[in-house]
N, C-alpha and C positions, 0 to 999 in steps of 0.2 A: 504494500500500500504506500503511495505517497505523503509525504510527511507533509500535508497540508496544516497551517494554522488552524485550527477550530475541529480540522475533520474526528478527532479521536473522542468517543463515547457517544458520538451522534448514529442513528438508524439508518446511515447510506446504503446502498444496495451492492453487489457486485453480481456477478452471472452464476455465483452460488447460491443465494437467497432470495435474487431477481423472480424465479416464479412462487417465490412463497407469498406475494401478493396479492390480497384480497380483494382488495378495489384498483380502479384507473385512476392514480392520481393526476389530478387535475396540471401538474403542471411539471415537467421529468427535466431535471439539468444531468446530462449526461458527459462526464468530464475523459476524453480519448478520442480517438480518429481510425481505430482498428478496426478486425471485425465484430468485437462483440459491442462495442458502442456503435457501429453502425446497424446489423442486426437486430439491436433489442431497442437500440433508439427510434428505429425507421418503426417497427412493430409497432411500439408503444403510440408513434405518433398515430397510424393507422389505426389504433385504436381510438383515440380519441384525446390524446394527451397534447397539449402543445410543449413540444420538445427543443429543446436550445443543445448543440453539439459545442464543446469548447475541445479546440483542438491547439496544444500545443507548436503542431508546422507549419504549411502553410497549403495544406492540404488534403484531402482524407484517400485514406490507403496510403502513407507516404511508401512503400515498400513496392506500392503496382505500375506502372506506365502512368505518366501524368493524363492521358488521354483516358484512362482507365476513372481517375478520380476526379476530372472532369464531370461526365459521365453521371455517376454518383451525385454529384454536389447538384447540379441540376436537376437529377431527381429529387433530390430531398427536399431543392426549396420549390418543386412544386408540390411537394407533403406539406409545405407549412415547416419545415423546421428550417430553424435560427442556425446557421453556421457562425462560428466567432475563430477564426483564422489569428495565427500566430501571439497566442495569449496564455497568459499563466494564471493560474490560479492566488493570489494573494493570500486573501483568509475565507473562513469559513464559519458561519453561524448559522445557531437551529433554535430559533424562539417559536413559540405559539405553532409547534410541528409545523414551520417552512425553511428551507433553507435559504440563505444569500450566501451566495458566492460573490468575491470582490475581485476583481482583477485585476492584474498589471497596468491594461491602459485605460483604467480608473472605470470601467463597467461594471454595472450591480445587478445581476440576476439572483430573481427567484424561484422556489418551487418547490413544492410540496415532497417532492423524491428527488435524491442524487444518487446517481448510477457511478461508478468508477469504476471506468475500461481501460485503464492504463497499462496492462500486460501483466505479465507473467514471471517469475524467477524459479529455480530450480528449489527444492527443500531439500538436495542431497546433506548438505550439511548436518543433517541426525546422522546417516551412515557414520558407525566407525573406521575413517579408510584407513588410520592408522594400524589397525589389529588384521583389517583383510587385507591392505594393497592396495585395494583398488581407488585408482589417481584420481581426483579433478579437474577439470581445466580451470581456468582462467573466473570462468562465468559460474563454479559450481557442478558444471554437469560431469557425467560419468566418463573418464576418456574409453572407448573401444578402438580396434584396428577395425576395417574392412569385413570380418564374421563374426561380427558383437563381441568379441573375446575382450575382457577389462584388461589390466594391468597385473591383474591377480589371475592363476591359470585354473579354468573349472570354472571361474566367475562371468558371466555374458551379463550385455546390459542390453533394451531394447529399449525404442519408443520415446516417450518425453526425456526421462533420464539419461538419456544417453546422446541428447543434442539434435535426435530425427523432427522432422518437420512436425508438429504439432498436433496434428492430424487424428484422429480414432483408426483412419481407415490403415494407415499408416501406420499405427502401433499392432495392430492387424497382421499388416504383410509381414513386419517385422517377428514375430511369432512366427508366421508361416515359412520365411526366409529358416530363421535359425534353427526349426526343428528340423528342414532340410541340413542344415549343415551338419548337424550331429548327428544325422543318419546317414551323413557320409556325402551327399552330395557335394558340389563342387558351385557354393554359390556364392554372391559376397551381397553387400549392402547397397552395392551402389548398379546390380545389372537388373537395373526396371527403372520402369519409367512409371514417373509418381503425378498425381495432379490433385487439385483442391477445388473449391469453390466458395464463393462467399456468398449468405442466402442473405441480400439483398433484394431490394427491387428498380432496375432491372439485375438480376444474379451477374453475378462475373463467374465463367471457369475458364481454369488455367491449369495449362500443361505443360512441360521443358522448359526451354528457353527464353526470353525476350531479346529482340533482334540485337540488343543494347549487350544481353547478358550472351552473346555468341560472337558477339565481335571482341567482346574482351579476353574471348579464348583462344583468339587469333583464327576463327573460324570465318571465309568469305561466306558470308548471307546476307538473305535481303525477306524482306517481307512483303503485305500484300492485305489489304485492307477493305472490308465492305461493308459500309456503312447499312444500319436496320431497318434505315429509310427508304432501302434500294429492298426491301425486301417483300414479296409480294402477299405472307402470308403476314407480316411484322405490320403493314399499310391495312391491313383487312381487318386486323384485332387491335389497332392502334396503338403496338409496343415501337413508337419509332425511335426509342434512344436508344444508344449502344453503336456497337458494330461487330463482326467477325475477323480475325485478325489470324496468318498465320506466316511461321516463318519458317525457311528453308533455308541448307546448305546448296550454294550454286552450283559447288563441285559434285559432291554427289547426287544431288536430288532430292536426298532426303529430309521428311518433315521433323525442321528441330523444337517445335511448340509452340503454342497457339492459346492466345486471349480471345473470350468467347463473353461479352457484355451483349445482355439482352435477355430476354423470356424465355425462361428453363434452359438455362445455357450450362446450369449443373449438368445436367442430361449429355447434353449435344457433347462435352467436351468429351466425352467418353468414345466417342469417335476420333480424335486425335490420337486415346490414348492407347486403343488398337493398333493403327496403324504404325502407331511409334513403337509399339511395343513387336509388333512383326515387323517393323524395319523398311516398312514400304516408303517409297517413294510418293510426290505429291502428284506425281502423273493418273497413280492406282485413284487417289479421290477424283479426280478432273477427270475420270473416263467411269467413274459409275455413276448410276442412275440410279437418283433418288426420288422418293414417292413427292407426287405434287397435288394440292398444294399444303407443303409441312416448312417448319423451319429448316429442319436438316436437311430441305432440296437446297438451299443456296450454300453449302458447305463444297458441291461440285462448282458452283460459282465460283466461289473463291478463289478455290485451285485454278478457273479459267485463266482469271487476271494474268497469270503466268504466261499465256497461252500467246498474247498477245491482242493489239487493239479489234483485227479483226480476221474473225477465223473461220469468214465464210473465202476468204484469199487462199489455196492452193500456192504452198512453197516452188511448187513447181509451172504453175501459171502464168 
């Protein structure tokens, strides 16, 4: 928890006691910019709360494509929620069960519930690593190599404790990975292809790479972008924000991962993560045919844009 002035003996909420909530309070300050303050803040608004985001950066998801938290921000303020961009929290009061938060650059918010999204820290620190071995890093977490194996031999560590992406699904494979390995398979931590989503509205999912996160590997790629608006089923249910995003290695062909902003885009990403996971090329999407009219028909879209401007022209014409 952040050592906010006032915050300590007050009934804040965090996404542990957030559904133990009786009533819709009338008015939610929800202090972070991740996924669980955008989640439970978008929700809450949607239910009926007017909700104020105060965000430390200077934008929300600061971790995703700024096109990505674009996106987002524009959704929310057509929910009615209050974005408060690159500000801090000063103090903190709770009279007559409301709170006031004071801020940095001298803003006074109220509201009957304060949500605090501000992350996560490891609690390795109960382990005795002294008596087992087993190392920490830097940040607390568990060090393993590549097959969960700790510091200490006979000791694996999987999942949040051990620095993997954050994820349920994640902690998951990670079980499934390791009980391979100690039946002898031949597998490591890092041979799959992993993805997430964030249940907003519109959802984001994400898979690999961003083209940002492939050039720093000294990988030549490029990407390919299609706006929600261009979309025939997205224009007929009127989801037009977002867009589909994917990126490719030029040399081999291969899809290195793909942002998916828009309506049930948890879903659709899951098609990237096929493909990535057999190792296909973005030709394999751009030559199948998908059912119309769905959102996962403009996914062969996408892969056209590669294709070039116009592909009723024969190369050899």
């Amino acid at each position: 928890m952040p050592d906010f002035p006032g915050l300590a003996g007050t009934p804040y909420l965090t996404n542990r006691n957030f559904f133990d909530l009786q009533q819709i309070p009338p008015r939610l300050l929800v202090v972070g910019g991740g996924y669980i303050a955008l989640e439970l803040g978008q929700g809450m608004a949607r239910l009926g709360s007017q909700t104020e985001l105060i965000v430390r950066g200077d934008r929300l998801l600061a971790h995703e494509e700024s096109d990505v938290s674009a996106v987002l921000a524009d959704a929310f303020e057509q929910d009615g929620i209050g974005l408060h961009f690159n500000v801090t929290v000063q103090q903190i009061t709770y009279t007559n069960r409301v709170f006031t938060l004071t801020l940095n650059n001298g803003e006074v918010l109220d509201g009957e519930a304060l949500l605090i999204a501000t992350g996560r820290k490891s609690n390795t620190q109960a382990l005795n690593s002294a008596v087992t071995g087993t190392e920490l890093d830097a940040q607390g977490f568990i060090k393993i190599d590549d097959q969960f194996q700790t510091t200490c031999a006979g000791i694996y560590a999987i999942g949040d404790v051990a620095k993997q992406p954050a994820f349920t699904h994640v902690s998951w494979e990670d079980y499934r990975r390791l009980k391979a390995i100690l039946c002898g398979e031949h597998r490591t931590r890092n041979d799959r292809v992993l993805g997430y989503a964030i249940y907003t509205e519109p959802q984001v999912g994400r898979v690999g790479m961003t083209l940002e996160q492939a050039q720093k590997q000294g990988i030549t790629a490029s990407e390919v972008t299609l706006p929600m608006a261009h979309i025939a089923r997205s224009i007929e249910w009127g989801h037009d924000l977002g867009f589909y995003r994917m990126v490719i290695d030029t040399q081999t062909n291969l899809i290195l991962g793909a942002t998916l902003v828009g309506y049930e885009t948890a879903e659709l990403v899951h098609v990237f993560l096929s493909l990535m996971e057999a190792k296909a090329t973005w030709q394999v999407l751009e030559q199948s045919v998908h059912i119309h009219p769905t959102y996962g028909e403009a996914l062969p879209s996408l892969a056209r844009l590669l294709v070039g401007d116009d592909m009723l022209t024969c190369p050899n014409m």
